[in-house]
Residue frames as qw, qx, qy, qz and C-alpha x, y, z in Angstrom:
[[0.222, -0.832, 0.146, 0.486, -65.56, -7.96, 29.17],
 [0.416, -0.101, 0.659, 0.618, -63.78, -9.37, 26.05],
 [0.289, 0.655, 0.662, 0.222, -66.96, -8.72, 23.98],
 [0.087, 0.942, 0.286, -0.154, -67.16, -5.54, 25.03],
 [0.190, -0.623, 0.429, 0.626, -63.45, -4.43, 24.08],
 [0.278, 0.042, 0.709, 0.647, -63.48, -6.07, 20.79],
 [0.147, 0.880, 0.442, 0.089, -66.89, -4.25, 19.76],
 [0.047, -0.892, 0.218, 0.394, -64.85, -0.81, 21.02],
 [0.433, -0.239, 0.689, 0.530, -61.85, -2.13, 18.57],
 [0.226, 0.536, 0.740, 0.338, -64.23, -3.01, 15.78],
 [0.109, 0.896, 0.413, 0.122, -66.15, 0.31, 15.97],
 [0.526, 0.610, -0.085, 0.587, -62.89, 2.09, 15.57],
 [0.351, -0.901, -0.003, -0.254, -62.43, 3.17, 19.00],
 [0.341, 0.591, -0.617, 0.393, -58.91, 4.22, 19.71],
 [0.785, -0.530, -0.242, 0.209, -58.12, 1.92, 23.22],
 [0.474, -0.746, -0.012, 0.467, -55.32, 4.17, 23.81],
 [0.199, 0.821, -0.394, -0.361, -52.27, 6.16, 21.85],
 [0.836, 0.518, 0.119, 0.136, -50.47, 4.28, 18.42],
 [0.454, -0.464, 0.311, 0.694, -46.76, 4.61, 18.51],
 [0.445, 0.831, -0.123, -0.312, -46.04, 6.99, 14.95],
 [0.749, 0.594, 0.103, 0.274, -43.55, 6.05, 12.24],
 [0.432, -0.725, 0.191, 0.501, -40.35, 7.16, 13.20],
 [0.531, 0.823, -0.178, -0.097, -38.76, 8.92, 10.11],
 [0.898, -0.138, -0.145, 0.391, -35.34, 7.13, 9.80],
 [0.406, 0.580, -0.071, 0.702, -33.75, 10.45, 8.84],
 [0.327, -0.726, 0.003, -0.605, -34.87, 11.98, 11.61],
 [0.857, -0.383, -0.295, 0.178, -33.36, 8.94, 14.22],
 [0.436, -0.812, 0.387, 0.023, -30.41, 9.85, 16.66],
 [0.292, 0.679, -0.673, 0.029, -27.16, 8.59, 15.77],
 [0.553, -0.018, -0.833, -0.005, -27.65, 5.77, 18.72],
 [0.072, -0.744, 0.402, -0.528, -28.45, 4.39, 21.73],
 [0.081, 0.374, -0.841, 0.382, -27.37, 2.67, 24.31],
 [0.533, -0.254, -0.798, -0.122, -28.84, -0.88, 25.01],
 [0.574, -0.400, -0.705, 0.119, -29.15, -0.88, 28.61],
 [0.114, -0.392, -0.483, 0.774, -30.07, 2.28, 29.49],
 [0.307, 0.796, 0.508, 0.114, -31.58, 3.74, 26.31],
 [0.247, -0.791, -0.104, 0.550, -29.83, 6.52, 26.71],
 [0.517, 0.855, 0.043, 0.028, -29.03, 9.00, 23.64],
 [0.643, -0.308, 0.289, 0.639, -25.14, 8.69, 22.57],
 [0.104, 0.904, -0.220, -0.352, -24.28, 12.62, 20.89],
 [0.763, 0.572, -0.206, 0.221, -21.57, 11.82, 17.94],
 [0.089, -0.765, 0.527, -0.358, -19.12, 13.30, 20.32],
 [0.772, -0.263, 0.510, -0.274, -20.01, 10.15, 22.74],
 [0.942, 0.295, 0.152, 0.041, -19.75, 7.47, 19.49],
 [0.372, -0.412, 0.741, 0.378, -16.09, 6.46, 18.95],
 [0.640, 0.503, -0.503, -0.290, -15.45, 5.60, 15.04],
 [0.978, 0.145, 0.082, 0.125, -14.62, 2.26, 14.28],
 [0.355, -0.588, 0.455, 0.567, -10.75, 1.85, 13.98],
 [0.500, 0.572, -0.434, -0.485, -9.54, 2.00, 10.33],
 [0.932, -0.184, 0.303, 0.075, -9.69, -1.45, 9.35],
 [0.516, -0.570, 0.498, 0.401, -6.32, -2.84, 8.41],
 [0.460, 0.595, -0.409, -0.517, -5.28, -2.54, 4.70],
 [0.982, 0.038, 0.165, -0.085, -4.81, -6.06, 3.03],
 [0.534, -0.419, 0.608, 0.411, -1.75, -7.08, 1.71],
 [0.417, 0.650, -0.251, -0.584, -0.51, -6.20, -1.43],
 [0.919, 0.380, -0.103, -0.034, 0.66, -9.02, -4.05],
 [0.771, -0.495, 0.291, 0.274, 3.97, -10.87, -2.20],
 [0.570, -0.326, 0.457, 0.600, 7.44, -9.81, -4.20],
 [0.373, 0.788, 0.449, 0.197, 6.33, -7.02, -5.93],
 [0.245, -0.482, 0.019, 0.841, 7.67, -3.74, -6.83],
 [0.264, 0.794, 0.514, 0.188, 4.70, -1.43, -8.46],
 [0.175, -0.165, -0.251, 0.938, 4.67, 2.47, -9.20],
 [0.272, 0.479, 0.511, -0.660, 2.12, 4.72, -9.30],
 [0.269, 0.533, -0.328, -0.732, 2.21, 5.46, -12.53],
 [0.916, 0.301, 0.197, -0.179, 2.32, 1.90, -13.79],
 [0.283, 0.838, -0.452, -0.115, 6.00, 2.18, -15.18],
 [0.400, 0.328, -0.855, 0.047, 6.85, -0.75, -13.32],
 [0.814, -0.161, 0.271, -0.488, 4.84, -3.53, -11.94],
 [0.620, 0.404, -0.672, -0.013, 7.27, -6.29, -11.67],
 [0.885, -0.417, -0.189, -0.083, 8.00, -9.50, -9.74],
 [0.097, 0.769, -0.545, 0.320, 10.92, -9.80, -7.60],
 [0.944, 0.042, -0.210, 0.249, 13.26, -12.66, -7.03],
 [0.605, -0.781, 0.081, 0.134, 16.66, -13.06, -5.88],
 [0.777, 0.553, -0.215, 0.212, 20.03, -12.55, -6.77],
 [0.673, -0.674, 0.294, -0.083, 22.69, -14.10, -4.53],
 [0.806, 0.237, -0.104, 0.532, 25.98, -14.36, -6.93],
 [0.370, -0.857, -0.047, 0.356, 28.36, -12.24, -5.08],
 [0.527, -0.305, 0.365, 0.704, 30.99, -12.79, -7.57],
 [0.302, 0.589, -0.139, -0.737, 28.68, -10.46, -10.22],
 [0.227, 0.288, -0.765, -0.530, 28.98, -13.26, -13.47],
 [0.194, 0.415, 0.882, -0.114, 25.60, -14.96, -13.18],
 [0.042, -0.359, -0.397, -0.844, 22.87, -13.39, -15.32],
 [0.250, 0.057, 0.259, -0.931, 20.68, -11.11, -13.93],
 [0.339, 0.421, 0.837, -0.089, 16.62, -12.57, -14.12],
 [0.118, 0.099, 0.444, 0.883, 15.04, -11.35, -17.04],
 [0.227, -0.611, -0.617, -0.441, 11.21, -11.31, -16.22],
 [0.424, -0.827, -0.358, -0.084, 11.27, -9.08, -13.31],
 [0.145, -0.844, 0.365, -0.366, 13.37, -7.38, -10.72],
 [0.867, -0.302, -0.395, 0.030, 15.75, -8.71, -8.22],
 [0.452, -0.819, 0.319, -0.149, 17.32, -7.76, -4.47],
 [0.672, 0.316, -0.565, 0.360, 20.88, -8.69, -5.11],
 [0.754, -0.602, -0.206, -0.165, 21.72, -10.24, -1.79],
 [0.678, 0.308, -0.155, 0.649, 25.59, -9.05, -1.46],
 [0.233, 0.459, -0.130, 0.847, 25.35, -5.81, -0.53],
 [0.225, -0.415, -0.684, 0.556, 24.64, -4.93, 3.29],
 [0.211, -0.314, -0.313, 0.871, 22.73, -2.15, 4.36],
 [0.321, 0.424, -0.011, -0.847, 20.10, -1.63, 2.21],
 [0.811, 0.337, 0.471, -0.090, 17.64, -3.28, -0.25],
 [0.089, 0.555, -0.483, -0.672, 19.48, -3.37, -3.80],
 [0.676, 0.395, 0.581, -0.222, 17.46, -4.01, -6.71],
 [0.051, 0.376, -0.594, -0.709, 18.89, -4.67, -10.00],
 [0.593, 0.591, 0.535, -0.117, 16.96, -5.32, -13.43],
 [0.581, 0.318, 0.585, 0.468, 17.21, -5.62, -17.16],
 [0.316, 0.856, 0.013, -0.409, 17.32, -1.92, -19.45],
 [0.539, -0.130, -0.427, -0.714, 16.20, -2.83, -22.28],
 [0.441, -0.132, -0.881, -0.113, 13.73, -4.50, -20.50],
 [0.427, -0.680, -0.595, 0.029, 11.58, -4.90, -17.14],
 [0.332, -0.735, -0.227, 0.546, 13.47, -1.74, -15.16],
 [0.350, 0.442, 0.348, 0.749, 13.42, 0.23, -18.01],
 [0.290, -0.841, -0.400, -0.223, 10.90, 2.23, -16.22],
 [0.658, -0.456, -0.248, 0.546, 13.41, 3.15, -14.00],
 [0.375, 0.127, 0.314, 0.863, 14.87, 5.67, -16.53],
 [0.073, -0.658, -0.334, -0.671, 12.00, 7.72, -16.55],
 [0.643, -0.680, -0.335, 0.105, 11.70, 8.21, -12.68],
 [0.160, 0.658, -0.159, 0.719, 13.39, 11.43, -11.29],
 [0.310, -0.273, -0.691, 0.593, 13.91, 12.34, -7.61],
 [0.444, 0.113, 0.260, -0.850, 10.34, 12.89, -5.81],
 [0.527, 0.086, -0.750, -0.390, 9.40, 9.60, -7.73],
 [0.456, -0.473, 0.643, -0.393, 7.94, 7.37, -5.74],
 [0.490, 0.313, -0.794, -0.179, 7.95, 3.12, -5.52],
 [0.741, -0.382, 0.256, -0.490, 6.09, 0.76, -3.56],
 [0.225, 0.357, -0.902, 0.094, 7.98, -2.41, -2.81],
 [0.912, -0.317, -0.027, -0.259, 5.45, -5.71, -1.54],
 [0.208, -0.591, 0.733, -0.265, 7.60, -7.85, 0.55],
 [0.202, 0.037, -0.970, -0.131, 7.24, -11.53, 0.86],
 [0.020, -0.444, -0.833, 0.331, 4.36, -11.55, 3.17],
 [0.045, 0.669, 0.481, 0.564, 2.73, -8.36, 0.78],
 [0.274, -0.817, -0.290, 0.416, 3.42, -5.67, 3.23],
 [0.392, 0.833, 0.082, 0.381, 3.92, -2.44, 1.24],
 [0.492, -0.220, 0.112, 0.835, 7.38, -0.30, 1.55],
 [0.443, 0.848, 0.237, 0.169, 6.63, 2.87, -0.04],
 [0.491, -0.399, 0.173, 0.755, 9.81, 4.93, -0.67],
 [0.345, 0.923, 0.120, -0.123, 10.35, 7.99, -2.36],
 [0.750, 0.458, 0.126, 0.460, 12.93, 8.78, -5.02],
 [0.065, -0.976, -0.123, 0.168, 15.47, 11.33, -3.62],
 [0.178, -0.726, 0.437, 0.500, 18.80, 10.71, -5.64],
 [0.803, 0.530, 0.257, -0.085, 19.69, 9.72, -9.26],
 [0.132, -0.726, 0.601, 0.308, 23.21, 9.26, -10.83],
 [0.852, 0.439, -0.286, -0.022, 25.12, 7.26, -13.30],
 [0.599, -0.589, 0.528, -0.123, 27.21, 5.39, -12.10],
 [0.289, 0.676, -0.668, -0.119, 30.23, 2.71, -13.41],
 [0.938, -0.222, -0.264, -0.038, 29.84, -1.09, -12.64],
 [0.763, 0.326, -0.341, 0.442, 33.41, -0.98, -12.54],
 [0.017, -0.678, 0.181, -0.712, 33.35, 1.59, -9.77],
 [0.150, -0.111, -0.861, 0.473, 32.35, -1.12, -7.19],
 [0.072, -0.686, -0.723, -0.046, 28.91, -0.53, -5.13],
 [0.165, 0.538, 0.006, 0.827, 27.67, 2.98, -4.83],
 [0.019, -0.154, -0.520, 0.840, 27.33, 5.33, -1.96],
 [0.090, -0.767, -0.635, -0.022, 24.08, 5.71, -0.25],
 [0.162, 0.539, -0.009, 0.827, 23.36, 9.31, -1.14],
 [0.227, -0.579, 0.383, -0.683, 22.24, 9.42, 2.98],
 [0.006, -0.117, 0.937, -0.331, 22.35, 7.59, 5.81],
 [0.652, 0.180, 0.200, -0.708, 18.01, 7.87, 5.49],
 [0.634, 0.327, -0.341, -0.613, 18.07, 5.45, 2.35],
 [0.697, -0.102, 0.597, -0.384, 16.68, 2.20, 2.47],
 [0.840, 0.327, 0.433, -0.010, 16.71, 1.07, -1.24],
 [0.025, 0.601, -0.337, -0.724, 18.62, 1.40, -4.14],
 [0.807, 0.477, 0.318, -0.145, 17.48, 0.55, -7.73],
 [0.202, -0.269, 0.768, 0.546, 20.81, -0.51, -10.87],
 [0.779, 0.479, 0.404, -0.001, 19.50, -0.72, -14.53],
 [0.451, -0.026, 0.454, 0.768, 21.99, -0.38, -17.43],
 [0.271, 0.844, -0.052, -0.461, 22.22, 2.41, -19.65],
 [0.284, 0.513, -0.726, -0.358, 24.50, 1.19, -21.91],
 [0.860, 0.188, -0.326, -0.344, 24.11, -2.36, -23.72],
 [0.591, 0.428, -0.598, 0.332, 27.21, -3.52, -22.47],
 [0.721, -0.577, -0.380, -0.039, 26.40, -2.89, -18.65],
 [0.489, 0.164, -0.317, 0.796, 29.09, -0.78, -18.02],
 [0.032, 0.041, 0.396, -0.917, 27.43, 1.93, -17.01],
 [0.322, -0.609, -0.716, -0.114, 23.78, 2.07, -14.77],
 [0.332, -0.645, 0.033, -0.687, 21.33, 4.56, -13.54],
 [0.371, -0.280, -0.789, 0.402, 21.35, 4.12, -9.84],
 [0.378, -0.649, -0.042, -0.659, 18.21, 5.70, -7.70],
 [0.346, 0.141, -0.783, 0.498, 18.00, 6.22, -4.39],
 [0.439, -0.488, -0.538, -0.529, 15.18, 5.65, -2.24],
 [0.081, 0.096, -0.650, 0.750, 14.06, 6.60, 1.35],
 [0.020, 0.415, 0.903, -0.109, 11.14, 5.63, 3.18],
 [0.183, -0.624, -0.309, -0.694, 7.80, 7.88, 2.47]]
């Protein structure tokens, strides 16, 4: 009986039907292992979004690129310690809100160009992004003590001198995007 099938084989006789080439374009979306059954897009659940990495620990970037600085700490309460020069820092004094102060001339220059509707992404130690938008701007007197949050919403404020002397700084205010 073997002889005689492999002769039919050999002399080109079909033994039965040849699955076709499935076109890939032309496949279903999926299906389903252990029934076979055709899952409809409707039926297929997306993947969740996967989770964003972490941004670059004690940072404070903007879009634009104006400022893309490191951030440290400043924890003289009595104000006569010098401010770090290579980056930002969250003066740790003041309750109730993040307050970053920084060098103009220098790293928070950038500040000066930033208007309300700006916006600022703070990384945190562990690189989880803050994003905050820019919704108040003022000058503002050292000498005047700390300024008012321009609403009970705001979450950051940003100090850089305007004058040389440090009397008087731009203060922005920032609320959460």
């Amino acid at each position: 009986m073997s002889a005689l099938l492999a002769s039919l084989l050999f002399a080109g006789v079909d033994a039965g039907p040849r699955p076709h080439p499935v076109d890939a374009s032309a496949r279903p979306a999926a299906y389903t292992f252990t029934t076979g059954e055709l899952l409809t897009d409707d039926s297929v659940e997306p993947a969740p979004p996967a989770e964003a990495p972490p941004g670059p620990p004690d940072r404070l970037r903007t879009p634009g690129g104006s400022l893309d600085l490191p951030v440290g700490a400043y924890s003289d309460c009595s104000g006569r310690a010098e401010v770090p020069r290579e980056g930002a820092a969250i003066d740790t004094c003041l309750d109730g809100r993040l307050y970053f102060i920084g060098h103009n001339p220098g790293p928070f220059a950038g500040l000066l160009v930033m208007g309300v509707g700006s916006q600022i992404t703070y990384y945190d130690g562990h690189g989880i992004a803050h994003a905050w938008r820019i919704v108040q701007t003022r000058t503002w007197s050292r000498w005047a003590g700390s300024p008012p949050l321009a609403s009970a919403d705001v979450v950051a404020q940003f100090q850089t001198c305007i004058t040389l002397d440090g009397n008087w700084v731009e203060i922005l205010d920032a609320v959460p995007i």
